[in-house]
N, C-alpha and C positions, 0 to 999 in steps of 0.2 A: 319361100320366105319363112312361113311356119319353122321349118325343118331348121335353119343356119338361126334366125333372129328371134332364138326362145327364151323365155323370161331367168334361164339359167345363164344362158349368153350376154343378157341385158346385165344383169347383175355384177356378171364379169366386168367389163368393161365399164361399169361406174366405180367398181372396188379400184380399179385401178388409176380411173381417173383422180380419186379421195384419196388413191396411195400416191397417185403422182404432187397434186396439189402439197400434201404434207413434207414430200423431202425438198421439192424446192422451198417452199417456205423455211426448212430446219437449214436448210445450205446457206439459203439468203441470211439469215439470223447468224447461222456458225460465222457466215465471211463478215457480218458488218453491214450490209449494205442494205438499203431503204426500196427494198422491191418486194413486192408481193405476191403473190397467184391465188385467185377466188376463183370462185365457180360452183358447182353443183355434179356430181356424177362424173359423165364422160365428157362434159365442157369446164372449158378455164380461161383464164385470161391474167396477162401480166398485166403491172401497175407500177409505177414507177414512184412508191411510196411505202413504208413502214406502217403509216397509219393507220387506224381501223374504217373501215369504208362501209356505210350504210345507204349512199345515194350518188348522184352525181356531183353535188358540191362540192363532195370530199376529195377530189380528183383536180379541184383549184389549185394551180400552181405544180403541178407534176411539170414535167417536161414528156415532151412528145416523142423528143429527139432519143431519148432512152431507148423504147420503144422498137425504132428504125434502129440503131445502136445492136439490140439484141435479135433483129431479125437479122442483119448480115451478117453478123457473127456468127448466131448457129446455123446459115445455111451454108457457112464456109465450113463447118463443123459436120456436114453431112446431115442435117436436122432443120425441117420445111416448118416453121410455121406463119399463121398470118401475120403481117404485115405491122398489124393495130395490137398485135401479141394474145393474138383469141389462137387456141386450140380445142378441137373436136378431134377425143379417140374414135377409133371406128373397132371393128372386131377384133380383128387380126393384131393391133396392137396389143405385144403381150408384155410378161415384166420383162424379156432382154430388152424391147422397146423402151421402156422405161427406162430402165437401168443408163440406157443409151443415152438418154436425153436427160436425165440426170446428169452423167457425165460429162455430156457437151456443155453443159449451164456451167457447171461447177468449172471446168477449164474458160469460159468466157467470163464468169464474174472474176475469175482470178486474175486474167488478162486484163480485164476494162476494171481495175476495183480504181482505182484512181479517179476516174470520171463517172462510175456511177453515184447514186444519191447514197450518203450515209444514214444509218440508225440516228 
């Protein structure tokens, strides 16, 4: 464990979490549409709002159904994530990963822009 999960490796994997977070957020803004991705490091989590979010309140009146919307979508897309729209990179996920699931977003917002939430 030493050897694979060293604080070089750690680092990795949060830059890219903070890289991933950033171009969905720039995509969601470029299309128009009122979704977000927060987190910290190598975790994230979709939102199915524009708005700035500091607690759970802020999350009143989202739709849920979003959410489930953008899980079947990218996993028809070849791209797993949870359910509730949380992702946790792990090592291995490098930038093609990235790059990938940027891409699969960017063709499911394009597809569903009609029925997701607007800016």
């Amino acid at each position: 464990l030493t050897k694979v999960l060293t604080p070089s490796a750690l680092a990795g994997v949060h830059r890219r979490g903070d890289a991933l977070r950033e171009r969905l957020n720039a995509l969601f803004a470029a299309e128009g549409v009122g979704l977000q991705a927060t987190g910290l490091g190598s975790l994230l989590t979709l939102h199915a709002t524009h708005r700035p979010l500091s607690n759970l309140a802020d999350l009143a009146g989202t739709d849920p159904r979003v959410k489930e919307l953008l899980f079947f979508d990218l996993l028809d897309q070849g791209v797993w994530i949870a359910r509730r729209g949380f992702m946790a990179l792990s090592l291995p996920f490098g930038e093609a990963e990235v790059d990938a699931l940027v891409a699969a977003m960017a063709r499911v917002v394009r597809q569903r822009r009609e029925v997701l939430p607007r800016r």
